[in-house]
C-alpha positions in Angstrom: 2.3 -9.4 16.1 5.7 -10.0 17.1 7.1 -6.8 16.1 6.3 -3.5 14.1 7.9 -3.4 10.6 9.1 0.5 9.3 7.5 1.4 6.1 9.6 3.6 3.6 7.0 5.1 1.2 9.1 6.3 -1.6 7.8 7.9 -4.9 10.0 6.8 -8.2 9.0 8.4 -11.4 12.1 7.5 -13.1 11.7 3.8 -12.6 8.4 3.5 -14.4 10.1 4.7 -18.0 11.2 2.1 -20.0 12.4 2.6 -23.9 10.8 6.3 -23.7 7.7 4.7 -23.0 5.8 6.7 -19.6 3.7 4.0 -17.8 1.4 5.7 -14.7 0.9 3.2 -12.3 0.4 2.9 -8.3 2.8 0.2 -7.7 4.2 -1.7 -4.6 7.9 -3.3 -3.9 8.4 -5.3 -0.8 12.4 -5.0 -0.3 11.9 -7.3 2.6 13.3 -11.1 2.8 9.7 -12.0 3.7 6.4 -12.6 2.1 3.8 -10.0 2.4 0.3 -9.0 2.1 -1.0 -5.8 1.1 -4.5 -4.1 1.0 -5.0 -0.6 -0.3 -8.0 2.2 0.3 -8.3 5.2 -1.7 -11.6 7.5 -3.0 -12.8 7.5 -6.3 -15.6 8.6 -7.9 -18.1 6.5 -5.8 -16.6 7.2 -2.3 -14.1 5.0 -0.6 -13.0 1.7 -1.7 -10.2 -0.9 0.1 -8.8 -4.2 -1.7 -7.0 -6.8 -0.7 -4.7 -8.8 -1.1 -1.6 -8.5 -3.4 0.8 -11.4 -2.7 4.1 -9.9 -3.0 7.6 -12.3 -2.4 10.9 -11.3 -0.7 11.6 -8.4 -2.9 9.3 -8.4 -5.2 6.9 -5.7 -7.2 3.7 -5.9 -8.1 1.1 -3.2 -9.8 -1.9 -2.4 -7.4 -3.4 0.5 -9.6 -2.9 0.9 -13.4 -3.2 4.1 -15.1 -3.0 7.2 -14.1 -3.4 7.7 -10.8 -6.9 9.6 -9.9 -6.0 11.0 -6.1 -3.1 12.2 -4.0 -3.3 10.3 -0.5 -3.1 6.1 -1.2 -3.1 4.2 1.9 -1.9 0.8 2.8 -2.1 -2.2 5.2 0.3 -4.7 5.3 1.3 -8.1 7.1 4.2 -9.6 7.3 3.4 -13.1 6.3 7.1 -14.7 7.4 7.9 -13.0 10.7 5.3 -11.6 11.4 3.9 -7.7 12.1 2.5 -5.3 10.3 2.5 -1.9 8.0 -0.2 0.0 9.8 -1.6 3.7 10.3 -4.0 5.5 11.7 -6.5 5.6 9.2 -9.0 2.9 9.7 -10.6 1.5 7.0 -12.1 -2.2 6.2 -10.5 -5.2 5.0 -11.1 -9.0 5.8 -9.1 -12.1 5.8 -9.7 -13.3 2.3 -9.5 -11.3 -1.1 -11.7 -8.1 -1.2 -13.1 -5.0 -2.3 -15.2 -3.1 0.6 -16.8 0.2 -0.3 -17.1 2.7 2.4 -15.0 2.8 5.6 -17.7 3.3 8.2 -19.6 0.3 10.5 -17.0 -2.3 9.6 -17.4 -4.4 12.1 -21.4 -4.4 11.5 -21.3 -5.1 8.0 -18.6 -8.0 8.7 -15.8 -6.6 8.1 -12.6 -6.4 10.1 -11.2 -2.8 11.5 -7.7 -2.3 10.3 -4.9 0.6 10.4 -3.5 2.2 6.8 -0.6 4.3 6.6 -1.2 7.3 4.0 1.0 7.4 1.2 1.4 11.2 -0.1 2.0 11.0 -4.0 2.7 14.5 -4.4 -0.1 14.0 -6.7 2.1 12.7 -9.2 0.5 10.3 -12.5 2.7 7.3 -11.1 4.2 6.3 -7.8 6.0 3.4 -6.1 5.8 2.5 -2.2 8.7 1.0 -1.3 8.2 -1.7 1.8 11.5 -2.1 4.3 11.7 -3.8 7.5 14.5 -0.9 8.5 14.0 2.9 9.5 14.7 5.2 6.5 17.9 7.7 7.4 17.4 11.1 6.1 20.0 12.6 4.7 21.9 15.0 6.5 22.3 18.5 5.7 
């Protein structure tokens, strides 16, 4: 791709509460001026599971998981439709160029599957979370 996008994986509790109602959701916002694509791995009860795609627009939100989430470590692929690149990691995990859901991460390639690179998202293992896409470096604050 024409260039690697930054990735800002931020949690936000506080923006999930609405009229003192709690809602626990794992939920994606692309701040970006381009459309993306996202597919997500994570374990559950039956072992590892990856699903794709979530359309999101130029800065737009959209609810991957809903409930309370079941697992610390999320991690995500995404592609920059408009400009091009990618959100990638080095976890490898399957996914495939139409909408999916892939159990098990092993022998991708063997069972048809595509190879691709997820970025772990940490939720502190929090009931909700929001990953926050950017096409700039996050600044740390300084001390």
């Amino acid at each position: 791709m024409s260039r690697l996008l930054r990735l800002l994986a931020a949690g936000c509790g506080a923006c999930l509460v609405t009229a003192g109602e709690a809602h626990a959701d794992l939920r994606m916002c692309n701040t970006t001026g381009s459309r993306v694509g996202v597919a997500l791995g994570y374990r559950d009860q039956q072992g590892w599971v990856t699903e794709g795609w979530w359309n999101l627009g130029p800065r737009g939100c959209e609810t991957l998981l809903r409930g309370t989430l079941a697992a610390r470590f999320y991690y995500v692929h995404a592609i920059d439709y408009d400009k091009g690149g990618e959100w990638t990691g080095k976890s490898v995990m399957c996914t495939r160029n139409k909408e999916f859901t892939i159990r098990g991460t092993e022998d991708c390639l063997a069972r048809g599957f595509e190879r691709s690179g997820f970025f772990e998202v940490d939720t502190g293992e929090q009931k909700s979370w929001t990953i926050q896409l950017t096409d700039t470096p996050a600044v740390a604050p300084r001390p």
